[in-house]
ZAMARGU-4260 file (C-alpha; in steps of 0.2 Angstrom, whole numbers, plus 5000, padded with zeros to 4 digits):
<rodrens>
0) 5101/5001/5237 | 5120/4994/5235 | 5126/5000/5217 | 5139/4986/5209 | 5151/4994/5200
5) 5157/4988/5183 | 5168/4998/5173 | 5176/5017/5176 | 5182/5027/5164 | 5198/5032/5164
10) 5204/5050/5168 | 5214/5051/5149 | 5196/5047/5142 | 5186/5060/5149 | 5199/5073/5145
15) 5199/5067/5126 | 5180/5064/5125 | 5171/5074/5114 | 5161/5079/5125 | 5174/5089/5135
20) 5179/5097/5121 | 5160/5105/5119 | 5160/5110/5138 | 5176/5118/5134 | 5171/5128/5119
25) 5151/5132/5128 | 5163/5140/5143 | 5174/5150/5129 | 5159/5155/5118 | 5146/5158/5132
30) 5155/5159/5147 | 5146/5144/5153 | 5156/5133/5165 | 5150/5114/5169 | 5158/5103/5178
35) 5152/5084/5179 | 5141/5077/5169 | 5126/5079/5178 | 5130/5098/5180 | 5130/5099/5160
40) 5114/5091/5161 | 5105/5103/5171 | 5113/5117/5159 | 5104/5108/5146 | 5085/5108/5150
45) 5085/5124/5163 | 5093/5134/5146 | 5085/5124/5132 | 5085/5138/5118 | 5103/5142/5120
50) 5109/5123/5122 | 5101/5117/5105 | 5107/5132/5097 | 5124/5128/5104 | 5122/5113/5096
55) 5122/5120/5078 | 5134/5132/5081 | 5147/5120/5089 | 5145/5108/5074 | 5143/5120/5061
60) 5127/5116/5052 | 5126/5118/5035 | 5110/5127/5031 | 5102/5145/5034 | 5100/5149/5051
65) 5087/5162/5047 | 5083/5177/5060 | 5069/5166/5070 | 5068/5159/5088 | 5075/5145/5094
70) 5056/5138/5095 | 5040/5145/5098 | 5024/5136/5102 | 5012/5136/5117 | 5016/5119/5125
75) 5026/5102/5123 | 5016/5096/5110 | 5016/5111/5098 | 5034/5116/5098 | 5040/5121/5084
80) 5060/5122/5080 | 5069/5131/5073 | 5054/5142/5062 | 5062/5149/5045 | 5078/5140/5045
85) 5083/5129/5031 | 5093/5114/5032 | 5096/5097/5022 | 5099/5082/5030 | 5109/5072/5015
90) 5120/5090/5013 | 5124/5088/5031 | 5128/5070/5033 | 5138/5071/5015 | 5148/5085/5018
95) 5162/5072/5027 | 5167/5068/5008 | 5174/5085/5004 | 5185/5083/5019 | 5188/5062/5020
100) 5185/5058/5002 | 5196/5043/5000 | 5192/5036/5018 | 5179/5022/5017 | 5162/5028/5022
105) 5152/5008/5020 | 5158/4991/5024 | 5144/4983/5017 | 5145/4963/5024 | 5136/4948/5017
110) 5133/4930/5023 | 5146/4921/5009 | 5147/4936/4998 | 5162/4948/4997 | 5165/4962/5006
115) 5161/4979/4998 | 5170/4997/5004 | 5163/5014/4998 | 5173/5028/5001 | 5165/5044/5005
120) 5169/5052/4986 | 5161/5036/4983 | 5146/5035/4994 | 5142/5056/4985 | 5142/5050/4967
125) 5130/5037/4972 | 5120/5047/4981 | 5119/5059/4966 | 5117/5048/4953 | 5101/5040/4961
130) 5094/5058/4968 | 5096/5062/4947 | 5085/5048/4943 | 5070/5052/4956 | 5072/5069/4948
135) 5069/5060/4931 | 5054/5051/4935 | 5045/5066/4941 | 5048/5063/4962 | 5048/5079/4971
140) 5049/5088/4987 | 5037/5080/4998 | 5035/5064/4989 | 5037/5049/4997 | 5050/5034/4991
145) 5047/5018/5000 | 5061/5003/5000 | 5056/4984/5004 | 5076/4981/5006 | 5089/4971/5022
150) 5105/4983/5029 | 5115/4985/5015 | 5125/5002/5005 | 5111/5002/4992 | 5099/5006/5005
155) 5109/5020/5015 | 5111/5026/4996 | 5092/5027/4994 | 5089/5035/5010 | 5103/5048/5007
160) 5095/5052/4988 | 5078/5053/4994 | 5083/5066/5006 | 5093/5077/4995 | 5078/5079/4983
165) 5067/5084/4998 | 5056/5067/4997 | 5051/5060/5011 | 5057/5040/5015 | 5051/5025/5023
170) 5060/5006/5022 | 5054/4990/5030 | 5065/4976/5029 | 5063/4962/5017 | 5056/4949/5031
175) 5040/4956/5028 | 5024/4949/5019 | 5013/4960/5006 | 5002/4964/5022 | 5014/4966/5034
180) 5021/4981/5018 | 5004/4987/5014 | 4998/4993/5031 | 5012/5002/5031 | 5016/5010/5013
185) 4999/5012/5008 | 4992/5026/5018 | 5009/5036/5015 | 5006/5035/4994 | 5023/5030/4989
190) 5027/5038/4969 | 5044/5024/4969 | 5047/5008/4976 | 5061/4999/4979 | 5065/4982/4982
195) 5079/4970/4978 | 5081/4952/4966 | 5088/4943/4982 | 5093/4942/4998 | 5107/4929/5008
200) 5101/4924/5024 | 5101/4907/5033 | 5114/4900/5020 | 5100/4902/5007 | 5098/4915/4992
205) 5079/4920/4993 | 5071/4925/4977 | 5062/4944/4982 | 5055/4945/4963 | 5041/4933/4966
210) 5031/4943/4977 | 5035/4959/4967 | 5019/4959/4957 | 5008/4956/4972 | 5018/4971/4983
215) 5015/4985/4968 | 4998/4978/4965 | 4993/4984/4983 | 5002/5001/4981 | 4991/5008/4970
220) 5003/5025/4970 | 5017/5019/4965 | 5024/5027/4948 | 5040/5018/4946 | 5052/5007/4953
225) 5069/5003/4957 | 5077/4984/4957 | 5093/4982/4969 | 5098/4970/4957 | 5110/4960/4967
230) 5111/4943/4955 | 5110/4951/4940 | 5092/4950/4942 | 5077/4959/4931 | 5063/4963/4936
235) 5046/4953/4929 | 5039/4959/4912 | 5023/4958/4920 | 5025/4973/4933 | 5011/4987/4931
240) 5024/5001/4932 | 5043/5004/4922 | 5056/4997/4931 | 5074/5002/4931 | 5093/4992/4940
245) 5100/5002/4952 | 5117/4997/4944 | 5111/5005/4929 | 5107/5022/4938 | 5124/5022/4947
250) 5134/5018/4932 | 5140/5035/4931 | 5143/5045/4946 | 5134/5063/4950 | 5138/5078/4960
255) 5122/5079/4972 | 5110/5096/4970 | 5104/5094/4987 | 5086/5104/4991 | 5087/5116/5003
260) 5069/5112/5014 | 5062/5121/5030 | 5069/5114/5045 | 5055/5104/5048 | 5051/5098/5030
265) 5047/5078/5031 | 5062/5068/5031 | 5058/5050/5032 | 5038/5040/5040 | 5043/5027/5056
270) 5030/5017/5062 | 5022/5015/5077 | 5018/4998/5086 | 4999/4997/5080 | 4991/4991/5096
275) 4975/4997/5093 | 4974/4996/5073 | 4984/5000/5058 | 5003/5006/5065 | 5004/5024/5063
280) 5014/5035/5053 | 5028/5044/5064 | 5034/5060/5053 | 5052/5065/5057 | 5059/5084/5051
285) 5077/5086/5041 | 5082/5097/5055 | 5078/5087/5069 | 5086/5073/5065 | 5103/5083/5060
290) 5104/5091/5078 | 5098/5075/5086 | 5111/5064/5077 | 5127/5078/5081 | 5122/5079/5098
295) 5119/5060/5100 | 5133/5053/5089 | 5146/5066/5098 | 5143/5069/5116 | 5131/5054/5120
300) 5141/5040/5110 | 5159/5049/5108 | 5162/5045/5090 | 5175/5054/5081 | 5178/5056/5064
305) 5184/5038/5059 | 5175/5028/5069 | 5170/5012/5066 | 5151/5010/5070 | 5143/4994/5067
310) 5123/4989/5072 | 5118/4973/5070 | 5097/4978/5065 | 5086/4977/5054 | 5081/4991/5041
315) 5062/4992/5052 | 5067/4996/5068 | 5073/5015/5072 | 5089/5008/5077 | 5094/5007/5058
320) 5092/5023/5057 | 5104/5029/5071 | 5117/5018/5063 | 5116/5031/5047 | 5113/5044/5057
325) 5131/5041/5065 | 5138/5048/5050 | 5134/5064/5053 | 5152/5065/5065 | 5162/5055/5048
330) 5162/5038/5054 | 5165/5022/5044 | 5147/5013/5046 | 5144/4993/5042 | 5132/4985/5037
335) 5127/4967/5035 | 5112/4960/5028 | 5113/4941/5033 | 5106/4930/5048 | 5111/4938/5061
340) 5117/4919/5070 | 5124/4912/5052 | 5140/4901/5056 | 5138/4906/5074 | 5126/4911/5089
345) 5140/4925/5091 | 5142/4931/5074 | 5138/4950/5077 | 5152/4951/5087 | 5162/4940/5076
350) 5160/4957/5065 | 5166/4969/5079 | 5183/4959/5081 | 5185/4956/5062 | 5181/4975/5056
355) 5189/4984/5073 | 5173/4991/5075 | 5174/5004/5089 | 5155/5007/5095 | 5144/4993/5093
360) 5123/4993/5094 | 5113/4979/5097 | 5097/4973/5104 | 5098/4967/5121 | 5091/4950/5115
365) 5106/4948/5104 | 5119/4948/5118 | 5110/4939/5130 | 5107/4924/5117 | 5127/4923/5113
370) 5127/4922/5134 | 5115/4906/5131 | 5125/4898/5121 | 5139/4898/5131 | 5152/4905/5120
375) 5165/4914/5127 | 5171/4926/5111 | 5188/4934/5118 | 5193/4916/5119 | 5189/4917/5099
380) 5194/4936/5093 | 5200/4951/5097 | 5193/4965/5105 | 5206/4978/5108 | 5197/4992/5095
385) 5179/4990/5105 | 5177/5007/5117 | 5157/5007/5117 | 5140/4995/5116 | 5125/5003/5114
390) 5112/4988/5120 | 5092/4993/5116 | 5075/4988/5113 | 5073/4978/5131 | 5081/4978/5150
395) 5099/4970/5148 | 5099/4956/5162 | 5110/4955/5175 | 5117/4941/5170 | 5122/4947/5155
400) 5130/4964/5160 | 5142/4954/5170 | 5145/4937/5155 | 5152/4954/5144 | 5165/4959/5156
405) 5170/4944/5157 | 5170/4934/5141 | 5171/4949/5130 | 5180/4965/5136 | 5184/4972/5151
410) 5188/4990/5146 | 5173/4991/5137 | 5158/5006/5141 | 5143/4993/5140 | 5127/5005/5143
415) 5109/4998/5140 | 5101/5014/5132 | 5083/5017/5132 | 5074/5029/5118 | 5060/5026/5105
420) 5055/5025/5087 | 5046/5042/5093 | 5062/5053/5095 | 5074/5042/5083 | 5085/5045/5098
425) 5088/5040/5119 | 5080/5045/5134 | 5089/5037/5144 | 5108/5030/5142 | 5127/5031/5142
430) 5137/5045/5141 | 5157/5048/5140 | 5159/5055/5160 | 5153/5043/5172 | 5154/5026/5176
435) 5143/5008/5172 | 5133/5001/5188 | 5126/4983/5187 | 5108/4985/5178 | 5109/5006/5178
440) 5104/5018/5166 | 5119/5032/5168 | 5108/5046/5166 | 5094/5056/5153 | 5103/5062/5136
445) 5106/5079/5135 | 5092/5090/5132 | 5081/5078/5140 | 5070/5082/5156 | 5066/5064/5159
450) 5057/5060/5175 | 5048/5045/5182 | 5028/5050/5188 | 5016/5041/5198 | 4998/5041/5193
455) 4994/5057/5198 | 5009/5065/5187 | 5019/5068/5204 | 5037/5064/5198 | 5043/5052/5209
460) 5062/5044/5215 | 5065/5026/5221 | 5050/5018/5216 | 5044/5011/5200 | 5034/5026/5188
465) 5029/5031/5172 | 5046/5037/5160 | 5040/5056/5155 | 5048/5068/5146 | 5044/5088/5151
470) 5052/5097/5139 | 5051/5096/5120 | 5064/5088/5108 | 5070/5092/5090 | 5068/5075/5083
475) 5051/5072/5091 | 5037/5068/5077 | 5032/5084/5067 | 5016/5075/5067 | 5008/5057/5063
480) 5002/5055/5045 | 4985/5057/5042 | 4981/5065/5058 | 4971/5082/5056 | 4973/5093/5070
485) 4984/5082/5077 | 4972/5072/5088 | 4979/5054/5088 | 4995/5060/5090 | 4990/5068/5107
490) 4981/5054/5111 | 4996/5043/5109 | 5009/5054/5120 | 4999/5069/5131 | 4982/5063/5135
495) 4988/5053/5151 | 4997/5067/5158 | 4994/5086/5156 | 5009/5094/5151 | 5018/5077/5149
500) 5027/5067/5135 | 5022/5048/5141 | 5032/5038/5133 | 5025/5021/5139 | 5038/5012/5149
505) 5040/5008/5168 | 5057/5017/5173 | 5064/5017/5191 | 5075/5033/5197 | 5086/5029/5209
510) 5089/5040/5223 | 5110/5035/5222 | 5110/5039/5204 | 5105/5028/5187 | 5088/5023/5182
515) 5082/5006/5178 | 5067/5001/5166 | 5059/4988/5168 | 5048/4987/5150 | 5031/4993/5142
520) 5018/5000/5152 | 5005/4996/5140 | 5001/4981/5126 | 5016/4983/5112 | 5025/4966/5109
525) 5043/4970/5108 | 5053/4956/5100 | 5072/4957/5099 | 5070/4978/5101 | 5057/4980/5086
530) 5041/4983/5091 | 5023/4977/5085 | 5005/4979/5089 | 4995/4966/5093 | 4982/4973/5081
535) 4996/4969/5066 | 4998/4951/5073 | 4978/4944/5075 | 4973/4956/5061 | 4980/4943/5052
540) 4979/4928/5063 | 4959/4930/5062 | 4960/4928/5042 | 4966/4909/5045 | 4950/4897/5040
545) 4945/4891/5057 | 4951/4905/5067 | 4934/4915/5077 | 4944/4928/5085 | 4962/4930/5094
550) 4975/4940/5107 | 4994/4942/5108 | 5004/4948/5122 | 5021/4951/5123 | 5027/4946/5145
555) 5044/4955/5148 | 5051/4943/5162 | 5063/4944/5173 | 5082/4938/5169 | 5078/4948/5148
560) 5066/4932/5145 | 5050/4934/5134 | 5034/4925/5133 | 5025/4928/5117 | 5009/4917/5117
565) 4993/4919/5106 | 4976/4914/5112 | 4965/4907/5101 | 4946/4906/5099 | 4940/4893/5086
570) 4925/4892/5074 | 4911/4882/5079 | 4916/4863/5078 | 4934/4866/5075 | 4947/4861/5088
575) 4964/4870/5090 | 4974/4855/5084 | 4992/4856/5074 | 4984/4855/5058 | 4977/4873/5064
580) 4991/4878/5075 | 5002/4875/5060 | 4992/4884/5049 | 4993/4900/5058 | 5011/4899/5061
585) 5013/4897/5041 | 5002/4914/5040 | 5011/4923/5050 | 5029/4921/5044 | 5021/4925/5025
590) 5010/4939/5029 | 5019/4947/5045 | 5035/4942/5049 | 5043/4924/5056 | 5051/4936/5071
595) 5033/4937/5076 | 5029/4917/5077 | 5020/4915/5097 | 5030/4905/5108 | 5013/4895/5112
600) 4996/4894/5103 | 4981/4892/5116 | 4964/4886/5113 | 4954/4902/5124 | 4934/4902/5125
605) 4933/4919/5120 | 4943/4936/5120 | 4942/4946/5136 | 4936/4966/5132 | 4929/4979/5142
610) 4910/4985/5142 | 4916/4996/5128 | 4923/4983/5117 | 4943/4984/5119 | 4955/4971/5124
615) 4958/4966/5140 | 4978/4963/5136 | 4989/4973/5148 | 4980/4970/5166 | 4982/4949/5160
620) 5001/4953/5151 | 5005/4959/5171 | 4996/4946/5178 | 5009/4936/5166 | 5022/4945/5174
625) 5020/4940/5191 | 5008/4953/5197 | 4995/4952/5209 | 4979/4944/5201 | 4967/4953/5212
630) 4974/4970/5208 | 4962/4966/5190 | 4949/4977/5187 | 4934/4962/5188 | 4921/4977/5185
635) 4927/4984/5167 | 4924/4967/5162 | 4911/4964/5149 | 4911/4944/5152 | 4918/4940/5170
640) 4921/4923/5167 | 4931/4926/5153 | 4944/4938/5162 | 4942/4926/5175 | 4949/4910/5164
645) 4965/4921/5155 | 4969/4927/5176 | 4967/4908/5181 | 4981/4904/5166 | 4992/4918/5169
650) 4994/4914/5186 | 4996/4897/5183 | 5011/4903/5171 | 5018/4916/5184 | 5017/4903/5198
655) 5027/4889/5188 | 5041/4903/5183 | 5044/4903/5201 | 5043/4887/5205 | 5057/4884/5192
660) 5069/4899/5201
</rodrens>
């Protein structure tokens, strides 16, 4: 296959890449000579014990080491890292304050509102003063603190005070209804809750005290909470729990006593997708996540102390997370807690030019919609400080590699990373050494075995696979909540292949060099890089009066397009007209999230579900797609004719896409 190449980097940049600089210290230390890139790579997984604890040697952990393994365990799923070492993820992450205390740490941005700047001395005292008060109100280690709250400094401080007191923490961004923040709070048990008075977006202050009430009422754990107050708000006098402003907790600055925890104490809960019921809890360790981030932030991403890092998420998606987590090499992180459009479709990159942001991460959605509105932004701003784009959570078309080069910088390493909310990290991406090719992957990360697998397990090179993993990772889950024995985690990542990690997307290896993914293998809908479960969507859905039952899928399509439609099945005597249509759509924006309104609603005879009782949803999403209909499975069927009617539409669909190209 011809490769097109986009962008070299240039001999000067290597040499001062971090990454260069840990090749030369692993030759002076070891006695380990790499050469390229790829060369390193192999080093990495044929020696994984003494690359990870190269890692915390080069970098310098703060913690106890212990006298313990590396890891020990019996397979891929049972590793443990690390055993008897202790670490703190907030005391590593803070310790850049002792060294840059001055220097700013947030830029915290606003639709109309003005800009705010912590320093790092600043960003400490916060982080203590907050950490004080959960210690007041009885949290401890193990506890969970949950946060309905946007990107913005409060909620890095939250993280950061959660962590140094050995809770465990979890966030969902304020978009989301109470359902939408009970399926996802309530089986964790949260003792504190925050939440803010207010949020900007769309050229609108939203009241966030309303629902309040309603939110604690279905987090029946809850002890106490905590009001962002942004608007000099106050929390109602009505709530069931004491209440307390954030501004009145940081008032007074506190030196942090962080809590020294094992290395895989609970750090924060993720959540998975929910296809097949509630999402599950994805538990992530202190120590993981503080060698993934070093090794990430460093050698994948080349950040340096100062650094401006800027990625325009929202606080759900794992993505979120990386962008605090690139504060573990000193960066200056903003934030920005608006519309991610307002006053222009190319407002996230208005930001880059206007805060010399250096790397910038964004979902792949995000840039190819600034490519649909024609916008040409170095015609607008300046982009001399942007080195590096990190573009997730879909394929980055064609189309839109080469629009960047073109209308936004040329000397620019544009990589479309692939990772999960799984590993809080990438599988496959950029790194500081070799070059971009149209539509390619560079390579795995570092520590990654990553391999593409047919159905049998055989790995496979120049055809499209499964993307598997064959070595363990730090930052994988330390286990889902709620999981004895550890079963559903299993059956979520293991059962499919023995001795595999399966992480659920189609991947292509090419036999030049660079992989390509071309999007879930299974029935997660992925809007704009944040990922749902059809369960979470018609759990709701079939609550609306006149609603019998209903399916979601989520159709990557070629050029990054998305078809999102929902099929429903009406009551006896009711008729899918817009009186329903609109009904549902009011439901979902209040109860899940207005990201997850369907492109199409679509009267259906009934829901298609094997002789077992599940879903019929991927075989029809790929019939969506473009793929043969009579590869469907007819037999697994419980009712033929209504599999039969969903293939006759989705080929209808695929068949029109063409027709249109």
């Amino acid at each position: 296959m011809e490769r097109t190449l986009l962008w070299r980097p240039s001999p000067e940049r290597i040499a001062d890449s971090q990454i260069r600089r840990y090749q030369a210290w692993l030759a002076q230390t070891a006695g380990v000579e790499t050469g390229d890139y790829a060369d390193l790579h192999a080093w990495s997984v044929a020696h994984v014990d003494e690359f990870w604890q190269s890692i915390w040697d080069f970098f310098g952990v703060v913690g106890d080491r212990g006298d313990g393994p590396v890891r020990c365990g019996e397979d891929i799923q049972s590793t443990r890292w690390f055993p008897g070492a202790q670490v703190n993820f907030a005391q590593n992450l803070l310790r850049w304050s002792q060294e840059r205390p001055d220097e700013e740490a947030i830029v915290g941005l606003h639709e109309t509102g003005p800009r705010e700047s912590v320093t790092w001395a600043e960003l400490t005292g916060r982080v203590g003063a907050l950490a004080a008060h959960l210690r007041a109100v009885g949290v401890q280690p193990g506890d969970r603190v949950c946060a309905v709250l946007p990107s913005s400094p409060e909620t890095v401080v939250a993280m950061l005070a959660t962590a140094t007191v050995g809770a465990t923490w979890s966030v969902v961004n304020t978009d989301f209804g109470v359902q939408g923040i009970s399926d996802r709070f309530k089986q964790i048990e949260p003792r504190v809750l925050l939440t803010t008075d207010s949020i900007e977006f769309g050229g609108q202050h939203r009241d966030q005290l309303a629902l309040l009430p309603a939110i604690l009422q279905a987090l029946p754990s809850v002890e106490h909470h905590v009001l962002i107050d942004t608007r000099d708000g106050v929390a109602p006098d009505s709530l069931r729990v004491p209440s307390t402003r954030i501004s009145e907790i940081l008032a007074e600055p506190i030196e942090p006593e962080f809590e020294p925890v094992e290395f895989s104490h609970p750090l924060w809960v993720l959540y998975s997708s929910g296809t097949t019921g509630r999402p599950k809890g994805i538990v992530h360790s202190h120590g993981g996540i503080v060698l993934t981030s070093l090794k990430d932030n460093a050698l994948q991403y080349d950040l340096t102390p100062g650094s401006r890092c800027y990625y325009a998420v929202s606080t759900t998606w794992v993505v979120w997370n990386l962008l605090v987590q690139s504060m573990f090499v000193g960066v200056t992180i903003i934030t920005y807690d608006g519309a991610p459009t307002h006053g222009s479709p190319a407002r996230q990159l208005q930001i880059c030019a206007e805060e010399d942001v250096e790397f910038f991460g964004t979902g792949a959605a995000i840039l190819s919609a600034i490519e649909r509105a024609g916008i040409s932004p170095k015609e607008l701003w300046n982009f001399d400080s942007l080195r590096s784009i990190l573009s997730t959570g879909s394929p980055l078309p064609d189309s839109t590699w080469r629009w960047f080069y073109e209308h936004v910088a040329g000397d620019v390493r544009l990589g479309s990373d692939s990772g999960g909310t799984e590993i809080a990290s990438g599988i496959l991406g950029s790194n500081p050494l070799d070059s971009v090719y149209l539509g390619e992957l560079m390579a795995p990360y570092l520590g990654v075995d990553a391999r593409t697998v047919d159905t049998k397990g055989e790995s496979v090179t120049g055809e499209v696979g499964e993307l598997v993993m064959t070595l363990a990772l730090p930052s994988m889950p330390i286990a889902f909540w709620n999981d004895p024995g550890g079963r559903r985690y299993k059956e979520a990542y293991f059962d499919a292949f023995d001795g595999l990690w399966r992480q659920g997307d189609w991947a292509t290896r090419n036999a030049e060099g660079g992989w390509m993914i071309h999007g879930r293998s299974d029935a997660t809908i992925n809007r704009g890089g944040i990922r749902m479960g059809s369960a979470d969507i018609t759990s709701i859905v079939n609550t609306v009066v006149g609603v019998a039952d209903s399916m979601v899928l989520g159709a990557e399509l070629d050029g990054g397009e998305y078809y999102m439609p929902l099929f429903v099945v009406p009551e006896a005597g009711v008729d899918v007209d817009a009186a329903l249509r609109d009904r549902i759509v009011a439901t979902i924006r209040e109860q899940v999230s207005p990201r997850y309104v369907p492109d199409e609603i679509l009267a259906a005879p009934s829901i298609p579900r094997t002789r077992t009782g599940k879903i019929l949803e991927v075989p029809i999403k790929r019939v969506f797609q473009g793929s043969d209909p009579d590869a469907v499975n007819r037999t697994a069927a419980a009712d033929v004719a209504s599999l039969e009617w969903y293939i006759e539409q989705a080929t209808r669909f695929a068949q029109n896409r063409r027709s249109l190209v």
